[in-house]
N, C-alpha and C positions, 0 to 999 in steps of 0.2 A: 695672769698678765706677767711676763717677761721684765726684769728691770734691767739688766743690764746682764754681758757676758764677759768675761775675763779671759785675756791670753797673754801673753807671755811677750818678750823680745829682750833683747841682748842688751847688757852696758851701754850707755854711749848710742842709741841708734834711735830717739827721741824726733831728731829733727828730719831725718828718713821718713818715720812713720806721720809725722803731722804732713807734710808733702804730698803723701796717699793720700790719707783719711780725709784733710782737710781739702787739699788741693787740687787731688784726682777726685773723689766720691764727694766732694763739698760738702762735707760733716765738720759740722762746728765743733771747736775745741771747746771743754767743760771745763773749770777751773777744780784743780783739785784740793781738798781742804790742806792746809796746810801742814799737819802732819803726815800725811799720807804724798805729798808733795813733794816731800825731802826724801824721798826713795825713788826717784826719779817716774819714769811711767808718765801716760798722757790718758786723759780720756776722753773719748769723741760723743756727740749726742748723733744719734742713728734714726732720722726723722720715720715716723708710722706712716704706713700707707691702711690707710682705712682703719687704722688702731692710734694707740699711741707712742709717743717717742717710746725710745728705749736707751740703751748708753751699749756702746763698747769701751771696758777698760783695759789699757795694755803697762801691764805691770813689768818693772824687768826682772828678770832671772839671770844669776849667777850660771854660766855652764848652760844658758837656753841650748836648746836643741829644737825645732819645729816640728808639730807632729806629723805624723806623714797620713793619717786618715784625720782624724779628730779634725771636723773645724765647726765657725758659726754659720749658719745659713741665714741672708734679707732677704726680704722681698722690697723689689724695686722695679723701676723702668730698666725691665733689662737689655734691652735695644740702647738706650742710653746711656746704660752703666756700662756695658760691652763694649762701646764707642770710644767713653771717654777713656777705660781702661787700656785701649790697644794708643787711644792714641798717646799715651804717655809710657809707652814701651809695654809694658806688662802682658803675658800672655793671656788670652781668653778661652779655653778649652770647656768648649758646646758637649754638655752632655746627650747620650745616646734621648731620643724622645719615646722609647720604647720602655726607658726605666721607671719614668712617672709619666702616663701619658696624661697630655692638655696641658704639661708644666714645662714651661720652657728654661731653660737653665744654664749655668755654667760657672766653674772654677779659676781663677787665679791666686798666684802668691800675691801676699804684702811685701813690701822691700826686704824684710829679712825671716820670707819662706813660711808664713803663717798660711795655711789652705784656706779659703774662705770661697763661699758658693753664694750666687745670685740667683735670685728665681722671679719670675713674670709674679706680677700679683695680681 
């Protein structure tokens, strides 16, 4: 079992990212203990589809840079994560269905360039 994934984001771009996670994908914010708190960073609860939750935590980095392959993959409603993602600008880019067939999928950035992939569950 999966507990939780770590990435990264930039100084200062906290209220950017709760806006996505929370706002767009409706993933509740977790309260961070309080040492680990005062380094700024958020972290969302990433509700289970047929499992159990799990956590994404976004830590900041000095110098973040976004990876350009490396991301996490959910599984969700991806017809409705797809939806809500375009409709709050973000781009949805439909993977080929030749790469995993019977799995439907696709990628967008978070606000500040994190790759994250959706898949049908």
């Amino acid at each position: 079992m999966l507990h939780h994934v770590q990435i990264a984001a930039p100084v200062g771009s906290e209220d950017r990212l709760r806006a996505f996670y929370s706002g767009v994908l409706g993933w509740s914010e977790l309260p961070k203990p309080p040492l680990l708190a005062a380094r700024g960073g958020c972290w969302f609860r990433v509700p289970g589809r047929g499992g159990p939750d799990a956590e994404l935590h976004v830590g900041i980095e000095q110098g973040f840079q976004p990876a350009r392959k490396a991301h996490p993959a959910f599984v969700v409603d991806v017809d409705a994560v797809a939806a809500a993602v375009e409709r709050a600008g973000h781009e949805v880019r439909w993977a080929d269905p030749a790469e995993i067939p019977g799995r439907r999928r696709f990628h967008t950035n978070d606000p500040v360039g994190n790759r994250l992939e959706f898949l049908a569950g």
